[in-house]
FIMAR-202022 format. One record per residue (C-alpha): z negated, y negated, x; residue in three letters. Coordinates in nm, 2 decimals, padded with zeros to 4 digits. Layout:
// FIMAR-202022
[[Z, Y, X], "Ala"],
...
***
This chain:
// FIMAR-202022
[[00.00, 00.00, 00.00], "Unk"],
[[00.06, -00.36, 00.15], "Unk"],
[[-00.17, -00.61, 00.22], "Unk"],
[[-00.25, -00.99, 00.09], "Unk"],
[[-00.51, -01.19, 00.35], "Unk"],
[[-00.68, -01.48, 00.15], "Unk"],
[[-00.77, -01.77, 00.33], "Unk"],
[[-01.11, -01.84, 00.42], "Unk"],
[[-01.28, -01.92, 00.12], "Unk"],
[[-01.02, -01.82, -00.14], "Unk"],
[[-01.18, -01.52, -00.22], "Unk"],
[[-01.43, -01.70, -00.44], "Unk"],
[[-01.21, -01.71, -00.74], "Unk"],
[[-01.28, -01.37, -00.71], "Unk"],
[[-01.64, -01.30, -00.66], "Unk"],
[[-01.62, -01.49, -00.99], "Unk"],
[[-01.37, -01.24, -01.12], "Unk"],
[[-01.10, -01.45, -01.25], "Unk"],
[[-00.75, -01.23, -01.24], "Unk"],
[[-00.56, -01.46, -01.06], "Unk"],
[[-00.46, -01.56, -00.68], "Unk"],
[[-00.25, -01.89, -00.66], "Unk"],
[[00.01, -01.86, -00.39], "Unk"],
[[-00.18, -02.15, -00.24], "Unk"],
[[-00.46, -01.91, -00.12], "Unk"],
[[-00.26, -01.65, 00.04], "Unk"],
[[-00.28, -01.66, 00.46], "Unk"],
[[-00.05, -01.44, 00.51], "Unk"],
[[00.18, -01.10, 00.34], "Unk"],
[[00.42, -00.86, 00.48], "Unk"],
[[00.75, -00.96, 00.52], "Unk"],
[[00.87, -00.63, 00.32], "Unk"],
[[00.69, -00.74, 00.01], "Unk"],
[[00.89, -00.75, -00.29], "Unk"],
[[00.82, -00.85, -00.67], "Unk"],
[[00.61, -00.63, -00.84], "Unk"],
[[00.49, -00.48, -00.56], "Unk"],
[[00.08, -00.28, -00.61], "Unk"],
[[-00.11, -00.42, -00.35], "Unk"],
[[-00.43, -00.47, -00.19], "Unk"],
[[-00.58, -00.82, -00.14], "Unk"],
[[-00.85, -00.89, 00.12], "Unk"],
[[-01.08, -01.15, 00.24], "Unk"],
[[-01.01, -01.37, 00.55], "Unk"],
[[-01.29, -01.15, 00.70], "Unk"],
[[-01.12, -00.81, 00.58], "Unk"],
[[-01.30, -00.76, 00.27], "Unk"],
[[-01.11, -00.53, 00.02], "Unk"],
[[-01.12, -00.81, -00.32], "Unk"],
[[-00.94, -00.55, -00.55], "Unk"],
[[-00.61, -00.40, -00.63], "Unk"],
[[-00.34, -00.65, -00.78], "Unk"],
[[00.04, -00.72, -00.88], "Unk"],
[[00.23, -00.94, -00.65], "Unk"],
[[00.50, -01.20, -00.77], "Unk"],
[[00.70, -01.44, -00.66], "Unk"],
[[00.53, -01.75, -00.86], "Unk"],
[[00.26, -01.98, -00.89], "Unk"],
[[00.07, -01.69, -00.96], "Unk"],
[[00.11, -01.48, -00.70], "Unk"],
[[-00.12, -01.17, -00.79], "Unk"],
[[-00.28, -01.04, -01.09], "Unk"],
[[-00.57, -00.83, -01.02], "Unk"],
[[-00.59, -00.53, -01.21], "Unk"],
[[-00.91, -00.38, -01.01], "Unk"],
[[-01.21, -00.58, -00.85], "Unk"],
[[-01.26, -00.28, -00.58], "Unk"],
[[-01.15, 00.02, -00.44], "Unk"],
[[-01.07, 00.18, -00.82], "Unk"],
[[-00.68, 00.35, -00.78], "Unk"],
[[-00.44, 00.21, -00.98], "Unk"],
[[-00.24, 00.50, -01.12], "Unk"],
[[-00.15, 00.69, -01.41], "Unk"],
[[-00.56, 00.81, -01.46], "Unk"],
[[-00.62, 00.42, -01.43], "Unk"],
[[-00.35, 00.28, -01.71], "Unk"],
[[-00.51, 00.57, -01.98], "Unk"],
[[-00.81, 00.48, -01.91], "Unk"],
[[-00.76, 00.13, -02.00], "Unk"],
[[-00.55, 00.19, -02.26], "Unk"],
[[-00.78, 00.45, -02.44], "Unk"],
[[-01.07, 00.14, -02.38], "Unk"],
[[-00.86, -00.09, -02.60], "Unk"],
[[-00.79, 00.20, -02.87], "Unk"],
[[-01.16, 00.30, -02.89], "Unk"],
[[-01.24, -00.11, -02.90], "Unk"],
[[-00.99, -00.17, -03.22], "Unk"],
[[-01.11, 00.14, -03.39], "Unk"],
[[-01.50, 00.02, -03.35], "Unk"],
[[-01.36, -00.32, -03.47], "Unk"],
[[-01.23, -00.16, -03.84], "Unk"],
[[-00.90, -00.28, -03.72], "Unk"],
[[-00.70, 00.05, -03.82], "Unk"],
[[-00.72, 00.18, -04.17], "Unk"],
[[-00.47, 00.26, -04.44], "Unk"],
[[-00.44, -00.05, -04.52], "Unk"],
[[-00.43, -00.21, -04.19], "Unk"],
[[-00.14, -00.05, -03.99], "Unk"],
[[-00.07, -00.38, -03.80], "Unk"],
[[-00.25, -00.52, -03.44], "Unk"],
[[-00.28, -00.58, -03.12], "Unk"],
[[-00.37, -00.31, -02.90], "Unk"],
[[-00.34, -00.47, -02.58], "Unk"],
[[-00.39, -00.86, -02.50], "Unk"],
[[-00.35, -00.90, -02.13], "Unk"],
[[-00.61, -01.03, -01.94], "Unk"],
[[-00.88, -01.00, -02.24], "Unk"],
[[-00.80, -00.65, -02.20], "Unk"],
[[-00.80, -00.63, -01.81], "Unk"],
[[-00.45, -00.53, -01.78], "Unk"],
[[-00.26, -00.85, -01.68], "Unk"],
[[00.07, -00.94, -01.77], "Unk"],
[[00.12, -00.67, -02.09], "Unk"],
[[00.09, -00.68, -02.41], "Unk"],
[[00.11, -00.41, -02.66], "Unk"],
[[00.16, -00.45, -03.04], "Unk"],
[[00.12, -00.17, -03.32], "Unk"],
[[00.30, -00.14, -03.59], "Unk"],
[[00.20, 00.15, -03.78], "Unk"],
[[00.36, 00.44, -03.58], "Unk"],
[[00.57, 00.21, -03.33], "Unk"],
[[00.41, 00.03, -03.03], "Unk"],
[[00.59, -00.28, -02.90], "Unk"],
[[00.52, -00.35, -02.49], "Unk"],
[[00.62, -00.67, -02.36], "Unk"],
[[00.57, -00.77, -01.98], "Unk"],
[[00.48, -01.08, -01.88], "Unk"],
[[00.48, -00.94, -01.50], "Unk"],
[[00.73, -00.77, -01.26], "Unk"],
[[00.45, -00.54, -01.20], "Unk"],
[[00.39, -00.45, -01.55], "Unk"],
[[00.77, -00.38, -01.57], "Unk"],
[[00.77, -00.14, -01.36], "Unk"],
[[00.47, 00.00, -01.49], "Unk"],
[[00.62, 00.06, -01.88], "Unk"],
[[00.71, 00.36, -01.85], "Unk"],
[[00.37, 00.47, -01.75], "Unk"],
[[00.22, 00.26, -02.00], "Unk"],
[[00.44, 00.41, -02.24], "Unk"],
[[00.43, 00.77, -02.20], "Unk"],
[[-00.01, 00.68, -02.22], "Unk"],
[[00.03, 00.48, -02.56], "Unk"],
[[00.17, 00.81, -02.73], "Unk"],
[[-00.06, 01.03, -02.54], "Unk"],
[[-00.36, 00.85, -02.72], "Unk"],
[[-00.56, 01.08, -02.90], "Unk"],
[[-00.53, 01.00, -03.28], "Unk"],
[[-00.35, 00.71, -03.26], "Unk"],
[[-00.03, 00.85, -03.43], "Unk"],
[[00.20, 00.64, -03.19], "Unk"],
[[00.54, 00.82, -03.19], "Unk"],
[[00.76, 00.54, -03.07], "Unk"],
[[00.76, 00.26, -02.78], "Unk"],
[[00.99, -00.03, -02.77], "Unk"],
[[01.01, -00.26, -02.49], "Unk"],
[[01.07, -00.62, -02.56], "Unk"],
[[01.05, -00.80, -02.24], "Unk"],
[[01.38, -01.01, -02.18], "Unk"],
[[01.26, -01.37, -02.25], "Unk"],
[[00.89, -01.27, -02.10], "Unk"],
[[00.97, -01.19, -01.78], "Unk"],
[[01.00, -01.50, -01.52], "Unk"],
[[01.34, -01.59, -01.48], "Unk"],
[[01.36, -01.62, -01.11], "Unk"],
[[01.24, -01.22, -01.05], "Unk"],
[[01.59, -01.13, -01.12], "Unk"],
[[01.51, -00.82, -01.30], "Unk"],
[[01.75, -00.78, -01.59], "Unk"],
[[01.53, -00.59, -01.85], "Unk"],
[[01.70, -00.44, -02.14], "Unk"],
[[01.51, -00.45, -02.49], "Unk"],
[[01.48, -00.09, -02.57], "Unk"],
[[01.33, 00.23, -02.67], "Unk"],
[[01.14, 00.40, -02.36], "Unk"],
[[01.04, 00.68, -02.64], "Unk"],
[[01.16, 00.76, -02.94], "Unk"],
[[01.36, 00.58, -03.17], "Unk"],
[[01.28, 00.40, -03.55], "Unk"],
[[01.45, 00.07, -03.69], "Unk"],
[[01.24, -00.21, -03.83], "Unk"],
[[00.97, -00.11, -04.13], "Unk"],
[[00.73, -00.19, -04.35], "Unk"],
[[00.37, -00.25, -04.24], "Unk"],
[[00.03, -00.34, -04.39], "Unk"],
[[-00.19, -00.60, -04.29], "Unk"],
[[-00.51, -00.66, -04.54], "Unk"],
[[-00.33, -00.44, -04.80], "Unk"],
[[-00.03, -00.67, -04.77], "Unk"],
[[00.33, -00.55, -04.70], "Unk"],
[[00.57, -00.75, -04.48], "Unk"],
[[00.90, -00.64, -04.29], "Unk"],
[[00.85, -00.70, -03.92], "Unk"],
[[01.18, -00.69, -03.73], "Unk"],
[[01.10, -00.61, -03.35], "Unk"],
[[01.42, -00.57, -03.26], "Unk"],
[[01.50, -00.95, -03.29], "Unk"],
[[01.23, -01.12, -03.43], "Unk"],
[[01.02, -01.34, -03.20], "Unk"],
[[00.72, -01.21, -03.01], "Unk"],
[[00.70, -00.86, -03.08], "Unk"],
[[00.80, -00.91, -03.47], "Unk"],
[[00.52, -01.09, -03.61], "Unk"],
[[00.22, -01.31, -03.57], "Unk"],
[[-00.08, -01.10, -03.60], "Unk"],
[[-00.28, -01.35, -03.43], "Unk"],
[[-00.31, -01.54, -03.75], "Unk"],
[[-00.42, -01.18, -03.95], "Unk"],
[[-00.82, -01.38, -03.99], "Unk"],
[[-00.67, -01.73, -04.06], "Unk"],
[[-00.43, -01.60, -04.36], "Unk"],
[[-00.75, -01.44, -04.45], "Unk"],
[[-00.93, -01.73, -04.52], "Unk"],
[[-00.66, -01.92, -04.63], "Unk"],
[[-00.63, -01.65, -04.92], "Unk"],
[[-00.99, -01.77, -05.01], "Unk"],
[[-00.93, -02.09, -05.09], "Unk"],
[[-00.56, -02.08, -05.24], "Unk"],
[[-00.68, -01.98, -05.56], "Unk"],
[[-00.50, -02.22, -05.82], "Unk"],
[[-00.35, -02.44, -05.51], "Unk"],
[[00.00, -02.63, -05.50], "Unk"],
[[00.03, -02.48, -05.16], "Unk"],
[[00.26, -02.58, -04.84], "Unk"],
[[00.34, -02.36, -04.59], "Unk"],
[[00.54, -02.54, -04.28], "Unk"],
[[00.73, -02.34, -04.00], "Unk"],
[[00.66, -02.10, -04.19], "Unk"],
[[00.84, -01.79, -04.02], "Unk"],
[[00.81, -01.47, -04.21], "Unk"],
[[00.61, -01.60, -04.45], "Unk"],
[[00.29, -01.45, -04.35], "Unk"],
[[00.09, -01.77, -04.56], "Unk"],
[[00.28, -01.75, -04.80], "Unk"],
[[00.20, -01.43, -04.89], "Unk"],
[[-00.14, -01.43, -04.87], "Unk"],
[[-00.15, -01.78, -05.06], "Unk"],
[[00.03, -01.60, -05.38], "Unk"],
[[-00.23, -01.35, -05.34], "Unk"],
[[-00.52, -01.58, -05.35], "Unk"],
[[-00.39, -01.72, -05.70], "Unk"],
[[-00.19, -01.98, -05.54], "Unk"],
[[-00.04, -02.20, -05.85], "Unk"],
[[00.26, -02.24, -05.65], "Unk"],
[[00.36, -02.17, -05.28], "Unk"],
[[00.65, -02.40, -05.10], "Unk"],
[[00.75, -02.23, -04.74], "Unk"],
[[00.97, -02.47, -04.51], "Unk"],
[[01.12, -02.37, -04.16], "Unk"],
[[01.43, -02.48, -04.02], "Unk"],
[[01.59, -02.14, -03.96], "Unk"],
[[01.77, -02.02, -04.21], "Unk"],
[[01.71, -01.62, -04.11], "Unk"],
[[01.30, -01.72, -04.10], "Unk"],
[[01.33, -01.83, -04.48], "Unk"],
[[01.51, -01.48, -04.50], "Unk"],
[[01.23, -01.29, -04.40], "Unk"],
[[01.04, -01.48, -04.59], "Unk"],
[[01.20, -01.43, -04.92], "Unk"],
[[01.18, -01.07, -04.85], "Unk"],
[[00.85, -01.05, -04.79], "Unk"],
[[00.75, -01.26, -05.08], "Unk"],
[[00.97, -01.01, -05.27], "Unk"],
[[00.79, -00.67, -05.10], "Unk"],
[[00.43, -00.82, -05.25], "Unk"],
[[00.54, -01.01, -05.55], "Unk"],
[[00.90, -00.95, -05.69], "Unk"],
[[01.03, -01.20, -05.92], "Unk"],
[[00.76, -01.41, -05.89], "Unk"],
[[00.88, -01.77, -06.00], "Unk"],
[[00.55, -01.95, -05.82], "Unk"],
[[00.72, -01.93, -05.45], "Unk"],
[[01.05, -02.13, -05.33], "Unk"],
[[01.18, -02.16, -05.02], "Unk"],
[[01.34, -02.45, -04.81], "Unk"],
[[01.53, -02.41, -04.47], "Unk"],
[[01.49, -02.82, -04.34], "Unk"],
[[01.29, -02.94, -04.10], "Unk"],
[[00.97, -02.98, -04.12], "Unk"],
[[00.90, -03.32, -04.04], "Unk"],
[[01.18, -03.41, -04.25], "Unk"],
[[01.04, -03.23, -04.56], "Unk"],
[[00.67, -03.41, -04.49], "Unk"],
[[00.90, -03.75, -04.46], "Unk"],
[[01.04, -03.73, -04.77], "Unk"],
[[00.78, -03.53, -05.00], "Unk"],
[[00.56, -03.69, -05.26], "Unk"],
[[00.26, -03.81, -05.19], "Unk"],
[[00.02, -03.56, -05.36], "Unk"],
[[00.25, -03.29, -05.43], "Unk"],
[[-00.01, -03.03, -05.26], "Unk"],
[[-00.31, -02.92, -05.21], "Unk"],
[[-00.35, -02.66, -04.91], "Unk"],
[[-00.12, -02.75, -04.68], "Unk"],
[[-00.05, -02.50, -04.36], "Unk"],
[[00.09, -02.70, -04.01], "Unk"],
[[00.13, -02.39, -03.80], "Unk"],
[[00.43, -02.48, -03.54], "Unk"],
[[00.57, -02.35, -03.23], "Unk"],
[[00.46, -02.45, -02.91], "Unk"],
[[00.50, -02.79, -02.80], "Unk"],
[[00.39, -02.74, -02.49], "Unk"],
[[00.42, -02.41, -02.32], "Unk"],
[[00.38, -02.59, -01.94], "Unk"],
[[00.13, -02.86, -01.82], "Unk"],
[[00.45, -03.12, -01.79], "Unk"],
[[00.47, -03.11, -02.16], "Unk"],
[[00.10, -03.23, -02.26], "Unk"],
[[00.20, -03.57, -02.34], "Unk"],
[[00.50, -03.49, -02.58], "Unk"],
[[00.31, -03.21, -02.73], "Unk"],
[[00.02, -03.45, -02.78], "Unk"],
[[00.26, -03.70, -03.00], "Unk"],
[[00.39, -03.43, -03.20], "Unk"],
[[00.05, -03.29, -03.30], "Unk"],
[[-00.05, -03.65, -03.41], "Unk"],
[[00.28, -03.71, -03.57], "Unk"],
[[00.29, -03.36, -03.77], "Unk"],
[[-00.08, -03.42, -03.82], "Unk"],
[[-00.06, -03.80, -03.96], "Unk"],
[[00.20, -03.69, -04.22], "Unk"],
[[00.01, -03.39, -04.37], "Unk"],
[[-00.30, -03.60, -04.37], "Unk"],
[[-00.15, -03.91, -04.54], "Unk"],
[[00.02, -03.70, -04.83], "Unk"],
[[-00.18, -03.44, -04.94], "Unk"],
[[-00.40, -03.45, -05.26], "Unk"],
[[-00.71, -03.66, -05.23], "Unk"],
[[-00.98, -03.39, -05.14], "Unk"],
[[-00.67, -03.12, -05.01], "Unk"],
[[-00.71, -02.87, -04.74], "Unk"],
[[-00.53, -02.89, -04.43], "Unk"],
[[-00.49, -02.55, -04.21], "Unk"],
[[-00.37, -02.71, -03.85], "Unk"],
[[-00.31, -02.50, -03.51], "Unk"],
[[-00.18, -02.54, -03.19], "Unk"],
[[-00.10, -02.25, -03.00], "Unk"],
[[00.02, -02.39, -02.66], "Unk"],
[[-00.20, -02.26, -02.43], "Unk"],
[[-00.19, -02.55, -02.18], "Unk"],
[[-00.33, -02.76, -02.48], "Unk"],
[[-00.70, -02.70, -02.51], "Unk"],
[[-00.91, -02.74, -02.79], "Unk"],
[[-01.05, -03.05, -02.69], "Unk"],
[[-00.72, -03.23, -02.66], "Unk"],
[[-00.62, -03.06, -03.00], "Unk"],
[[-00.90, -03.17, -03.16], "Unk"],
[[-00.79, -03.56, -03.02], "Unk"],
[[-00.46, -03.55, -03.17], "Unk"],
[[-00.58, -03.44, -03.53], "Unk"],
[[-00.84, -03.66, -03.50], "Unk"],
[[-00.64, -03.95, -03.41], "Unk"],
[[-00.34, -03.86, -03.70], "Unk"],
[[-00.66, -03.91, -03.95], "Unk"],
[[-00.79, -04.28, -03.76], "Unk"],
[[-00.39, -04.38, -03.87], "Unk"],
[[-00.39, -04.26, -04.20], "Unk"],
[[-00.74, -04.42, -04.27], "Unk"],
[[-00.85, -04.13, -04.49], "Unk"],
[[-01.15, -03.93, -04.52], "Unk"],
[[-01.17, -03.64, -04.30], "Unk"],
[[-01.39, -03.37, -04.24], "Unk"],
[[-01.38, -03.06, -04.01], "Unk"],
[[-01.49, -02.75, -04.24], "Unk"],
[[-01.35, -02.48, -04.00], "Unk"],
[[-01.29, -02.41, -03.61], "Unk"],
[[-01.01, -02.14, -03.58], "Unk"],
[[-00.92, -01.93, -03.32], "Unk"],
[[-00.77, -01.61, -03.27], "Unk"],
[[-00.91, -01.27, -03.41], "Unk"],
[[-01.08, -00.99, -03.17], "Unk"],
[[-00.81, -00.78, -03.08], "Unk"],
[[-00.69, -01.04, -02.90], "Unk"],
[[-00.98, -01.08, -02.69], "Unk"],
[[-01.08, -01.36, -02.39], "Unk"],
[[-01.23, -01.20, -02.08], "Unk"],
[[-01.52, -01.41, -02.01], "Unk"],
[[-01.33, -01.48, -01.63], "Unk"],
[[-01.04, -01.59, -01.80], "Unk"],
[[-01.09, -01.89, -02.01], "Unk"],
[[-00.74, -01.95, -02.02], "Unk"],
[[-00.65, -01.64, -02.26], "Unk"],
[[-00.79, -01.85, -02.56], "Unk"],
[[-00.46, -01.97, -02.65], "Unk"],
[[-00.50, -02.03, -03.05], "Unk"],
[[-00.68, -02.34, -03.18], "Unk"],
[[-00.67, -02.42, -03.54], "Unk"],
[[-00.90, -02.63, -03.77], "Unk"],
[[-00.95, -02.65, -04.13], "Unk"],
[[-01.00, -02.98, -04.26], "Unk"],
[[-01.08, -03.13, -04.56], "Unk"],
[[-00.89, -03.54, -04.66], "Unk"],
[[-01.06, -03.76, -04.95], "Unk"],
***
């Protein structure tokens, strides 16, 4: 296995145990050393730090081991069969629940992949040379899981993968074979398209937010922006939602959702559908025309260069939705751009309510649900931040 020296000092990050080394900190590698390559990193005095993957990036290594633990097919089952045994504990997988994440990266100590379920189909994605290489490993453990009923693995990695490692990945079956299908989440149904839907098919990190939402849509004139497949929407008809509005700007994502809206509730004459953008639709609406309104957009900023633009467009999506709504509404707001942090999320809503000159009050903090997980040494993992709030 090749070698990573640190440079003196460097190896603090990981005495603290955060999965990362910066290229910054690295004194010195082999010449040999290639993307994706396992290797061993070591203190500027030869300590053995742990077992990582190397790539050629800003991150440089992503530990998978904090000491002299192997890193082979023993070690990917027994991390895998960890996450299984966590989800089951958690109530996750039931009849009626046939949809979650089974792997979340670094909450679940295996940098860089990402597993989604979907009934009997697991969907990998690498965010890591290393863990490309690795898939079919990874793979041939997901079906091996005992109980788990996974019969098929599709790999979705070709916009996850940095650009600049050159490794051409195919989206594909590594086992078996099955198209697209119905799955449950809360007793729900909805069509989730991995094959070339975005992410791995569906959001399930909004599963406990659609939840809630479901509590309070009972007799609501609900809005539902960027609205994707609908996955709101749904759950707002099934609250008792007096009527449900979904807007997104592609015309396949008001597809979906009009299928899934069909799957739970067909013919239902509360739900329409309208593929404009969103801040056009908030532009031109009535003011009071809802009363739970849902602001769950892409992410503005998926790099630290883009904080400032992202900022302006949460207070300018925010603003809208908080002048219009029904005096006393409910406004479901998120940001999902990891480089934004709750703190600077929390500045732009609150300065799109100082401009509207409403009353408004914070009756939720949102984040994502447990099986996507933060490792305590990995702050950065909390990627989700949502609020609930409440305009007079």
């Amino acid at each position: 296995m090749k070698t990573i020296i640190l440079k003196r000092g460097k190896e603090e990050s990981l005495e603290r145990f955060h999965p990362w080394i910066f290229s910054g900190a690295i004194a010195s590698r082999p010449d040999d050393i290639t993307e994706g390559d396992l290797v061993e990193v070591r203190s500027a005095s030869g300590r053995l730090m742990g077992t990582g993957h190397f790539e050629a990036g800003s991150i440089a290594v992503r530990m998978l081991t904090m000491d002299d633990t192997p890193v082979n097919d023993e070690f990917f089952a027994g991390r895998l069969a960890e996450a299984w045994d966590m989800r089951r504990r958690l109530g996750l997988i039931t009849p009626t629940n046939t949809t979650f994440r089974l792997v979340h990266g670094e909450g679940d100590f295996l940098p860089g992949c990402v597993v989604d379920v979907y009934g009997h189909t697991a969907v990998l994605q690498a965010h890591s040379p290393g863990m490309h290489f690795a898939r079919h490993t990874i793979a041939r453990n997901l079906v091996a899981l005992p109980d788990a009923g996974i019969e098929n693995v599709y790999y979705k990695s070709e916009t996850t993968l940095p650009f600049n490692a050159a490794l051409d990945p195919v989206n594909d079956y590594i086992i078996g074979k099955y198209d697209t299908d119905v799955t449950l989440e809360n007793g729900l149904k909805f069509h989730v398209d991995w094959l070339k839907g975005q992410k791995t098919g569906f959001f399930i990190d909004q599963r406990e937010n659609r939840a809630l939402l479901r509590r309070l849509s009972k007799g609501a004139r609900v809005l539902n922006m960027f609205c994707y497949t609908g996955g709101f929407s749904v759950y707002a008809l099934d609250g008792g939602a007096a009527s449900v509005d979904s807007v997104d700007s592609s015309a396949k994502a008001i597809t979906l959702t009009d299928a899934n809206v069909a799957l739970n509730f067909p013919g239902d004459t509360r739900h329409r559908s309208f593929a404009v953008d969103a801040f056009d639709f908030l532009r031109d609406m009535d003011h009071g025309a809802y009363d739970l309104i849902i602001l769950d957009p892409p992410a503005f900023a998926k790099h630290r260069g883009a904080i400032r633009n992202a900022m302006i467009g949460y207070r300018r999506l925010n603003e809208a939705a908080i002048a219009k709504i029904q005096p006393g509404g409910i406004i479901f707001t998120f940001s999902c751009s990891q480089a934004i942090s709750k703190e600077q999320f929390r500045t732009a809503v609150f300065t799109a309510s100082a401009r509207t000159g409403r009353r408004v009050k914070v009756l939720a903090q949102l984040t994502q649900p447990m099986d996507h997980p933060v490792s305590i040494y990995h702050p950065e993992g909390e990627y989700l931040k949502g609020l609930v709030i409440q305009v007079q």
